[in-house]
C-alpha positions in Angstrom: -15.3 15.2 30.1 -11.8 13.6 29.4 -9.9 15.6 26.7 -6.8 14.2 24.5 -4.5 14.8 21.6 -3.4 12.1 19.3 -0.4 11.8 17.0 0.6 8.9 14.7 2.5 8.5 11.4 1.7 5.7 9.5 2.4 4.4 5.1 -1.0 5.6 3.4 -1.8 3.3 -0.7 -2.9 6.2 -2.6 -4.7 4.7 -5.7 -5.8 7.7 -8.5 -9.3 6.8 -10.9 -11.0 9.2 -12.4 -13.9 8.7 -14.6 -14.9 10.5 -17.9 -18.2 11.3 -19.8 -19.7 12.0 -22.9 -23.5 13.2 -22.6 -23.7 11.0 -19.1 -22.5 8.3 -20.2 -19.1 6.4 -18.7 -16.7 6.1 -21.7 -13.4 6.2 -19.6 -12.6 2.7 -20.7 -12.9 3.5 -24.7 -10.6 6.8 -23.7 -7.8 4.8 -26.5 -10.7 5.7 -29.4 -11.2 9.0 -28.8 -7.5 9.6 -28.7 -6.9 10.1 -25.2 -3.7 8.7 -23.3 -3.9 9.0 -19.6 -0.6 10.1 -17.6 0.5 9.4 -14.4 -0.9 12.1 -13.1 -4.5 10.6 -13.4 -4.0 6.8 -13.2 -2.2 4.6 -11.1 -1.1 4.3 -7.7 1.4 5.1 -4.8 2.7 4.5 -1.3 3.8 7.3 0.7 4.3 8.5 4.1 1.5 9.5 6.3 1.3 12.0 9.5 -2.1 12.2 12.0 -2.4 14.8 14.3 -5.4 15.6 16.6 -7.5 15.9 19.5 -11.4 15.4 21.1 -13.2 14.6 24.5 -14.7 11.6 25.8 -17.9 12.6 27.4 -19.3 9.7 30.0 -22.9 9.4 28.7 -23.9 6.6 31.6 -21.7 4.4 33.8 -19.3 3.1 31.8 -21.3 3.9 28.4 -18.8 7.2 26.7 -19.6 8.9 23.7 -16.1 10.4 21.9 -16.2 13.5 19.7 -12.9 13.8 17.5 -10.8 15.7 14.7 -8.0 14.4 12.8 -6.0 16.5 10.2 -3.7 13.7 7.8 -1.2 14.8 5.4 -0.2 12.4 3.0 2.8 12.8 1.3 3.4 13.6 -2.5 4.2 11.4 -5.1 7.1 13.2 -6.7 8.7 16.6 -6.1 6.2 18.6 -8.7 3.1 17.9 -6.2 2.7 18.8 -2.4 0.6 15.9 -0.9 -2.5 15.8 0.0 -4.5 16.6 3.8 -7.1 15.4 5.1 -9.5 16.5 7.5 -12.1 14.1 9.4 -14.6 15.0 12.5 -16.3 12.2 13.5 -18.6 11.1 16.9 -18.1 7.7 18.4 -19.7 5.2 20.7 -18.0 3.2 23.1 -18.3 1.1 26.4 -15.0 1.5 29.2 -14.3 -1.5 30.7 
């Protein structure tokens, strides 16, 4: 088993939808009948900084055949001053042939 650590910082698009419904059905397009403005909060998009941090093993299945078990924990950064980002967590299993 090989083990590592990863780092990276990076720009992350952060594009906000949201849906609404009334009794199932998708009305967040006729929102402007019902009276309902959407803010910034809950529409639109942004760019912001991005940090990666973490770590797994590489585990040699057969010759030169590896499979890699990973985390990574990502915080984006917030839009504005009011919010604090937002993290993300991912585990994940790969396959992958060394040459």
């Amino acid at each position: 088993m090989v083990p590592y650590v990863l780092a990276g910082i990076g720009v992350a698009k952060v594009s906000k939808t949201v849906a609404f419904t009334v009794g199932s059905a998708d009305v967040t397009s006729q929102l402007s009948q019902y009276g309902v403005v959407l803010g910034t909060d809950l529409s639109g998009d942004y760019t912001a900084p991005m940090t990666t941090f973490g770590g797994g093993v590489l585990w040699p299945v057969w010759r030169s055949v590896v499979l890699d078990f990973q985390f990574r924990l990502s915080h984006i950064g917030a839009e504005d001053a009011t919010t604090s980002g937002i993290n993300v967590g991912r585990a994940g299993l790969g396959f992958g042939v060394r040459f």
